[in-house]
C-alpha positions as CSV (number, residue, x, y, z in Angstrom):
1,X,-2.8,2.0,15.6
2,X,-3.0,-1.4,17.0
3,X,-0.2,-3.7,18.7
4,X,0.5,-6.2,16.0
5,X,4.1,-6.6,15.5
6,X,5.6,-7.1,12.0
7,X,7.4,-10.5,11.8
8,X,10.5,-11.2,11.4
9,X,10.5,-13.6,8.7
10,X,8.7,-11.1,6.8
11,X,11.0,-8.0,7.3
12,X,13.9,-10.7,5.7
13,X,11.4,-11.4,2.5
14,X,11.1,-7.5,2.7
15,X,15.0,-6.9,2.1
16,X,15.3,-10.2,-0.5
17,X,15.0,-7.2,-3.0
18,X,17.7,-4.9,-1.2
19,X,20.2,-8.0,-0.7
20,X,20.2,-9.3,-3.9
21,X,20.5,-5.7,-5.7
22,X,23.1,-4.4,-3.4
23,X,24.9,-7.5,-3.7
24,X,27.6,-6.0,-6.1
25,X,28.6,-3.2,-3.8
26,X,31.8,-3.6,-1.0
27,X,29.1,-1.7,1.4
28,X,27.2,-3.2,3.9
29,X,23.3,-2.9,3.1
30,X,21.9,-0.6,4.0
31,X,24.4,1.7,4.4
32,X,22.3,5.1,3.8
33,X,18.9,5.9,4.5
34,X,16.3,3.8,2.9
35,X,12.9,5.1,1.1
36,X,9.8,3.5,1.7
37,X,7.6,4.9,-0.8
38,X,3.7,4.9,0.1
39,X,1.9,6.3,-3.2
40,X,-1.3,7.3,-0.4
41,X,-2.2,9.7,1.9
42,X,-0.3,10.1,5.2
43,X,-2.6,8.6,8.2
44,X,-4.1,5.9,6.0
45,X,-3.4,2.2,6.2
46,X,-0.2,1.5,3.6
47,X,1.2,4.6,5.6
48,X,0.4,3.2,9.0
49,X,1.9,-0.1,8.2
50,X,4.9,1.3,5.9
51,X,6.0,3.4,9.4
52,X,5.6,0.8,11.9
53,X,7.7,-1.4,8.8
54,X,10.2,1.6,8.4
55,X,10.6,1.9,12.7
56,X,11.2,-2.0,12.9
57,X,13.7,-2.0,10.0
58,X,15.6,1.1,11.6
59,X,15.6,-0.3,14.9
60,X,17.1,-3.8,13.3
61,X,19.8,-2.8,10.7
62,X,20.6,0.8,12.4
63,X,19.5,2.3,9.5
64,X,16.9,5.0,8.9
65,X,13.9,3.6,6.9
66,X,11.9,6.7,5.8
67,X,8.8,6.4,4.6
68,X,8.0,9.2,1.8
69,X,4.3,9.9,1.1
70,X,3.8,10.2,-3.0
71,X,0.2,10.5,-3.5
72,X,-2.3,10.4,-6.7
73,X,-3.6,9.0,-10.0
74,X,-4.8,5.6,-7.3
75,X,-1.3,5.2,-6.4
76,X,0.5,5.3,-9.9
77,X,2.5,8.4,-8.9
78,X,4.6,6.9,-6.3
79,X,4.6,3.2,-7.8
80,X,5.9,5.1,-11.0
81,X,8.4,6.9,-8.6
82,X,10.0,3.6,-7.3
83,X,9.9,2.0,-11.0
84,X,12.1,4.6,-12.7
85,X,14.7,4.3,-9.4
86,X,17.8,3.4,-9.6
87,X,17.4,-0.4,-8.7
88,X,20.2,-0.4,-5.5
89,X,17.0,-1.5,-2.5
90,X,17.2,2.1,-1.2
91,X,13.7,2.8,-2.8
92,X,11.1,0.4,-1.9
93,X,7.5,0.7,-2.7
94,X,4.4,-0.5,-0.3
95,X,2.8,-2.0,-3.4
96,X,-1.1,-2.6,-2.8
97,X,-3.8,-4.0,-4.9
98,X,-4.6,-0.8,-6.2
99,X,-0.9,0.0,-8.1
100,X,-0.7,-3.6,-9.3
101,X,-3.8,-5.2,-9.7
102,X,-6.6,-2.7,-10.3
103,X,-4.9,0.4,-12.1
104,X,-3.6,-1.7,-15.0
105,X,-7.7,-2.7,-15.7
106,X,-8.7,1.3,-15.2
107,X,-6.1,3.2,-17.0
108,X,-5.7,2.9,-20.7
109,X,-2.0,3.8,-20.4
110,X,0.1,3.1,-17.3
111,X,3.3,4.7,-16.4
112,X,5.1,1.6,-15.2
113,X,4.3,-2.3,-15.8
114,X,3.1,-3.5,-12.6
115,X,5.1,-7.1,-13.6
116,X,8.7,-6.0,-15.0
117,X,9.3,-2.9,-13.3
118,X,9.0,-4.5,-9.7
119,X,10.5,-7.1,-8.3
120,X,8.3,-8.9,-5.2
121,X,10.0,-9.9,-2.2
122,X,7.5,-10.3,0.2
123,X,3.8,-10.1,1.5
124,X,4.0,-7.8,4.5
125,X,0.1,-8.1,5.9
126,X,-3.3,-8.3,4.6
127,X,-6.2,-5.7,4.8
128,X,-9.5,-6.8,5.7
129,X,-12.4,-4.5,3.5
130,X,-15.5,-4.2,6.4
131,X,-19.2,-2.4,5.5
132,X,-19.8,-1.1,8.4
133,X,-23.0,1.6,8.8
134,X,-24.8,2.9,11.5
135,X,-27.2,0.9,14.0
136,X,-30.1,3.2,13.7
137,X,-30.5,1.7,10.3
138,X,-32.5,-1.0,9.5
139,X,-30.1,-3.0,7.9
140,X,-28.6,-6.3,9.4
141,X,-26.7,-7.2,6.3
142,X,-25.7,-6.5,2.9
143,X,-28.5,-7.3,1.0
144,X,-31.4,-5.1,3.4
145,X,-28.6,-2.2,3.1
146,X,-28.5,-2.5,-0.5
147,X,-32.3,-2.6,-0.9
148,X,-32.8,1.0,1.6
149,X,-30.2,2.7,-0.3
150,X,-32.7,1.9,-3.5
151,X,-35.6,3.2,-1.7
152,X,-33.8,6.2,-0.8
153,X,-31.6,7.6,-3.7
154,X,-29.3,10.0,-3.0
155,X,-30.1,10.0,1.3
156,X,-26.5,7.5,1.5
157,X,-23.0,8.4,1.4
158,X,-19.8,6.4,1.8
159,X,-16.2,7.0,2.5
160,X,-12.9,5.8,0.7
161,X,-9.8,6.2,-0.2
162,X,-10.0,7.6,-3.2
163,X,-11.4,6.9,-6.9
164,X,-10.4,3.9,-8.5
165,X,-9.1,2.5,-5.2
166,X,-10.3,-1.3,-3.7
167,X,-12.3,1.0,-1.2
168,X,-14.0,3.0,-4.1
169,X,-14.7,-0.4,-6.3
170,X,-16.3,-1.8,-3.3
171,X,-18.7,1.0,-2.3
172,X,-19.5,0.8,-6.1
């Protein structure tokens, strides 16, 4: 995990969503425990940044912020979760490209609508995707790695998180 701290201004567009909702109740948001819901694996990069999120939040409201791990179907599982919750902020979702951009284009039939059932309040970071291989291979960039995995079907593999995922559709 790296050092990068999680601005301010965009833990405030983070809560929008929690404020506004909440906004009916005497109580004090957030008054109970939050859920962050990450709909992938534990140790992965949603999960790193919804914990360092969860920690900063805790630290300024004096609330816990836990993060819940709901993983499968490319992150429909736990986007699903948070779309049938009761809409009072304490279920949030780490939405990613996968759970509203690319599973609406790979699965016939979704179990939420990535547009009505979520309400955006916020961009909270941006994910770099790097090809990286080895440097015993000759390859110097894409197009020289592309043209040895052709001479040498089957010899290559490559890692991501998942099928259907941003990771998976670039290695494709």
């Amino acid at each position: 995990m790296s050092n990068h701290r999680v601005p301010t201004k965009t833990i405030a567009g983070f809560l929008v969503l929690a404020f506004a909702s909440a906004g009916a109740s005497a109580d004090v948001y957030p008054s109970k425990p939050v859920r962050i819901v990450v709909s992938f694996a534990a140790g992965g990069p949603t999960d790193a940044v919804a914990r360092i999120l969860g920690a900063k939040l805790g630290e300024l409201f004096g609330q816990q912020f836990l993060v819940e791990n709901k993983t499968g179907a490319g992150g429909n599982i736990g986007a699903d979760l948070v779309a049938k919750a009761v809409p009072d902020g304490y279920t949030l979702l780490m939405a990613t490209v996968s759970t509203h951009a690319i599973n609406p284009g790979l699965y016939k039939k979704m179990p939420y609508d990535p547009i009505q059932d979520f309400a955006p309040v916020g961009e909270i970071g941006v994910t770099p995707i790097m090809l990286a291989v080895h440097p015993s291979l000759p390859a110097a960039d894409v197009k020289s790695l592309v043209a040895l995995i052709r001479q040498r079907p089957g010899n290559f593999t490559y890692g991501s998180s998942g099928l259907g995922s941003i990771l998976h559709l670039c290695g494709e």
